[in-house]
Each structure stands twice: as C-alpha cells, then as structure tokens.
C-alpha positions, 0 to 999 in steps of 0.5 A: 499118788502111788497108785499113778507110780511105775514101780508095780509092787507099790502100786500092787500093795497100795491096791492090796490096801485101798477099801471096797469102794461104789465108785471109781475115783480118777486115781483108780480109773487111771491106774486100771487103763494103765494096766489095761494097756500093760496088760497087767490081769493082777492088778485088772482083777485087784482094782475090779474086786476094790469096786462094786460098779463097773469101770468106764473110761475117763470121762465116759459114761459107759463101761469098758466092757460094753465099748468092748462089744460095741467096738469089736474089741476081743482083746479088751473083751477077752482081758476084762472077762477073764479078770472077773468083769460083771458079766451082767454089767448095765448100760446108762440111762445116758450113754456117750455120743461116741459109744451111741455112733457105735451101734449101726441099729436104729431099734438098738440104739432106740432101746439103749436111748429109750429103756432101761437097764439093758444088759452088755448080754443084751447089747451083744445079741442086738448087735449080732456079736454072736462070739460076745454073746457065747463066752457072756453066756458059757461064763453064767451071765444071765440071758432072762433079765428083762429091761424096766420100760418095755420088759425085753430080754436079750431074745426079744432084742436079737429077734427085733433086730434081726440077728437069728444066730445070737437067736439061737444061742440065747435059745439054747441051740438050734440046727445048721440052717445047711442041715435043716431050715425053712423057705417061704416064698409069698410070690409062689404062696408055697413053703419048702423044708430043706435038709441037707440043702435040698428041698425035701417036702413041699406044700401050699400056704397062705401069707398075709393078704393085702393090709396084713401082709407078712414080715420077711426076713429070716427068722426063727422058731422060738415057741410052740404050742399045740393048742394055740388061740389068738389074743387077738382075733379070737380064733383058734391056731393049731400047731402054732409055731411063733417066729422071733418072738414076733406077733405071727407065726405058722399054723395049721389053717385054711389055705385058699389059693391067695394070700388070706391071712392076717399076716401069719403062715397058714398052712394045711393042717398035715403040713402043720402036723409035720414041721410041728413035730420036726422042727425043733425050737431054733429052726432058721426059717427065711420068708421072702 
C-alpha cells in the first residue's frame, strides 16, 4: 500500500485522499509511527485530522500521547502536542500491562484500573509531571472534567496522591513554598508561618486526638470559607481552610494543651483570623 512506501510526496497525497475516519487501521497506524520516527509533523498532523480517536501503538490499548507521560518521553510528547493531539485524549477501561507498570502510584493506578474516563490532564497530575501538566493546560485542555464512577477531577487525583505542585498549577497558582508556607509540628502541637524561610509567627494547635489522628504529608490550601459547618459533626468551623481537597483542614477552634480533635488543625481563633486572611488559595502547607 502507498501509505507503507518511502516515497513522502505519495504518501502525502494518499493521506491528503484517505476520508475522516473513527478508528486507526494498521496501514494508517504504521504510517504514523514512521512518521513519528522520521519526525515527520506534516504527515503527524494529516493522519491525527484523518481520525476522530487518538492513535495507540500497534497492539495496544492506550494512546501514545498517554505513554508519552507515563514514560517520561518530552520529545514524543512535545511532537504529537504540537501536531494537534486531543489534548483531552482518555484512557481505556482496560489499559496495557506494560502502560499499568509505568505508574509507580498504587491509588493512580487504582483509579486508571477501577474508574472511568480519566484524562492524560489527570494521568499527568496524578503522576507528578508537572511540565506535562503545564503545556496540557496553557494549550486549553480542560483541567474540570470529572471521571464517571467516582466524580474525581485532576485536582482530586494530585491531591489524593500526594503531588502539591501539579496542585497548584490545576489551582491556578500559589506562592513559592521559599517565599510563603506553613509547618506543623503535632509533637510540638504548634504551628509556624514562615516567609522567606524564616518563621515569622507562631502559635499553639490542636491535631487529631488518639483514633483521629491527622494526615501528614505536605499539602495545600485549596478552599476557604469564612463560615464553615461540618456535614459531619455538625459544628460550627470558622476560617475553614480545606488541605488537598481532603476531608480536614484548619479552623478556627478550641485549642486545649493536647491533641482534641477529630483530625483537623484547631487553632485560636486570631491565628484562624490571620492565615485566613493571608494565606492565599495554593499555600504549601507540611504537617509532620
């Protein structure tokens, strides 16, 4: 078949003719990964406008562009961004053994196995590729697609797997942790706001007492509200800063001289007041 010929102005024209089609045939497909190789972006582009689905390598499941991410490959990545890949492109419902191995996440690879529809935006925040993340997101991908089963958007994934930087980005923004963040210590049971890398303002808390104890690790503020109450325990927490999109956060509360609470920060109600007021949406916050 022309398509499979060496001559480029054949295969060109033959592309040029071939009509818009919903899925890859192995002609087309092999014609694609030679131009891959060849580095080839008019024919990439011509063969990614002749098909409404995303191209996968021979004998595979999962896109390219996705194995792109997985498997830390710019150039690949950079090649089939630039020829107008779906920047929205899904994962299968079955994805290959190989692509699974490339996900070092157990709760990543729980959610690619398990739910549906999830995006390459949400496969590069729940991998930590935060360079993927960026050029997905500054080309228009949508970052607020929800997956089917479990309603999880890219924000949900990095903050469940821990990557506070793809966090920040799929926030918008947020300041340099060397510039402005927030440590807490539960064995001191005391918080610190450090600017500049120096601690600026201390203040007692109260973290999570014995069978509630708090979540360590390093997060991010990713909602506030004034006037928070509970859904769950039915009590009122004022100056409700939420971490990672998690079920705790800080709030303004009783701060006895132990751990109290039901896992989240308390804290007096003036230190409540100030980090509410001056840490934005984004802010590093590390609890250990």
């Amino acid at each position: 078949m022309a398509l499979e010929g060496e001559n480029p102005e054949i295969v060109k024209t033959v592309i040029e003719r071939l009509p818009t089609m919903p899925h890859w045939k192995t002609s087309t497909r092999r014609a694609l990964t030679a131009a891959l190789q060849a580095g080839n972006k008019d024919q990439i582009r011509s063969l990614l406008r002749k098909h409404s689905t995303p191209p996968t390598p021979e004998g595979r499941n999962v896109p390219f562009l996705a194995y792109s991410i997985a498997g830390n490959n710019s150039s690949l990545f950079s090649t089939l961004l630039g020829c107008g890949a779906d920047l929205n492109t899904v994962l299968p419902s079955r994805c290959d053994k190989d692509f699974l191995a490339l996900l070092p996440s157990k709760s990543l690879r729980s959610y690619v196995e398990e739910d549906r529809n999830l995006t390459v935006v949400m496969l590069a925040a729940g991998l930590g590729q935060d360079d993927y993340l960026r050029a997905l997101l500054d080309a228009g991908a949508n970052r607020n697609r929800l997956t089917s089963r479990d309603k999880m958007s890219a924000l949900d994934i990095a903050a469940e797997t821990g990557h506070w930087r793809a966090a920040q980005i799929l926030l918008g923004g947020g300041p340099s942790p060397d510039r402005l963040r927030l440590e807490i210590s539960l064995a001191l049971q005391q918080v610190a706001l450090v600017k500049d890398g120096a601690p600026v303002y201390r203040t007692q808390c109260s973290t999570g007492r014995p069978g509630y104890s708090t979540k360590t690790g390093e997060f991010v503020i990713t909602n506030k509200e004034r006037y928070h109450r509970s859904t769950i325990y039915h009590v009122d927490m004022p100056y409700f800063m939420r971490l990672s999109c998690l079920d705790f956060g800080m709030h303004a509360g009783y701060v006895p001289n132990h751990p109290a609470s039901h896992g989240c920060i308390r804290l007096p109600e003036e230190a409540a007041r100030k980090f509410f007021s001056e840490l934005p949406v984004g802010t590093l916050v590390t609890v250990q």
